[in-house]
C-alpha positions, 0 to 999 in steps of 0.5 A: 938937108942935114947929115944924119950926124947933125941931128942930134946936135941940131934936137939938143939945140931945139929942145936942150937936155935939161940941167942934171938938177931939174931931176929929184937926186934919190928918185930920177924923176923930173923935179917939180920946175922941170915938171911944171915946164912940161905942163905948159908945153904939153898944155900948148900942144894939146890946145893946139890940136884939140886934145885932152890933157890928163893930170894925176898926183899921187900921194904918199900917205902919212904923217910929215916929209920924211919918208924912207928912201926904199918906199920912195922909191918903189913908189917912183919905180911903179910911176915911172913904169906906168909912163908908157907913151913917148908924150907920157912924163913922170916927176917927183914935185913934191917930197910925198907927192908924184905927177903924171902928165898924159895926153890923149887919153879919155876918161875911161883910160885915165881911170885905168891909169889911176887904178893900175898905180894904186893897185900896184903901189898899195897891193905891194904888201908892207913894202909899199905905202898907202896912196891917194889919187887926184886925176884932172882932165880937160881938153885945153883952149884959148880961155883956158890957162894951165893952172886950170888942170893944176886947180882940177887935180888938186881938188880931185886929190883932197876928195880922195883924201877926205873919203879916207886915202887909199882910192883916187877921185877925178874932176873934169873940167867940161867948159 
């Protein structure tokens, strides 16, 4: 039995606070190592109990990596926000790119979830830019890898793309 005092301390020893590096310096949200960390985490524990497993990307439309420091961060703000669960987990992987992992949700959810951010992100007037939306879903197993739901989002991102940005697309990975 511990002292309710051990327990952070014996919580920090088990699951250690991430280096302040593995978050983006303007944004906050986990880096893309730190967000790929938790892909496999969150991809054992789902394989463990049967659960899907819901990927999205959101990209900011627009040409190059430069991008003004305001949008970007509104852009992270409405991301952040929409992680709502304690599961749920936002990062800044790319210098135009968001992700979001949630577990547990069905499709109709994660469609809900794709729609709230693109409202929310493109509905903000001039301040906030245009997004496309890829949404990978799957319920992983033992002849599943991780990359599986990466290869799943990012086709359902360049689909979003190619019918002209400002919409999302999702693939669901079924065997």
């Amino acid at each position: 039995m511990h002292n309710i005092k051990q327990i952070p301390k014996l919580r920090r020893s088990l699951d250690p606070v991430p280096a302040l590096e593995t978050f983006h310096p303007v944004t906050g949200l986990a880096s893309r190592d730190l967000f790929d960390a938790r892909i496999e985490r969150q991809w054992n524990w789902c394989s463990e109990t049967q659960r899907p497993m819901t990927m999205i990307i959101v990209e900011i439309e627009g040409g190059g990596d430069d991008i003004d420091e305001e949008e970007l961060l509104s852009v992270a703000l409405i991301v952040a926000e929409t992680c709502r669960r304690r599961a749920d987990f936002a990062g800044h992987i790319r210098p135009r790119e968001f992700g979001l992992l949630l577990n547990d949700v069905d499709k109709d959810g994660a469609i809900k979830v794709a729609e709230t951010l693109r409202d929310r992100i493109s509905g903000g007037g001039d301040r906030y830019p245009k997004v496309s939306i890829g949404v990978g879903r799957c319920t992983p197993t033992a002849n599943r890898f991780p990359k599986c739901i990466k290869i799943a989002v990012d086709g359902a991102l360049q689909e979003a793309k190619m019918a002209g940005g400002g919409t999302y697309k999702v693939q669901e990975l079924t065997h």
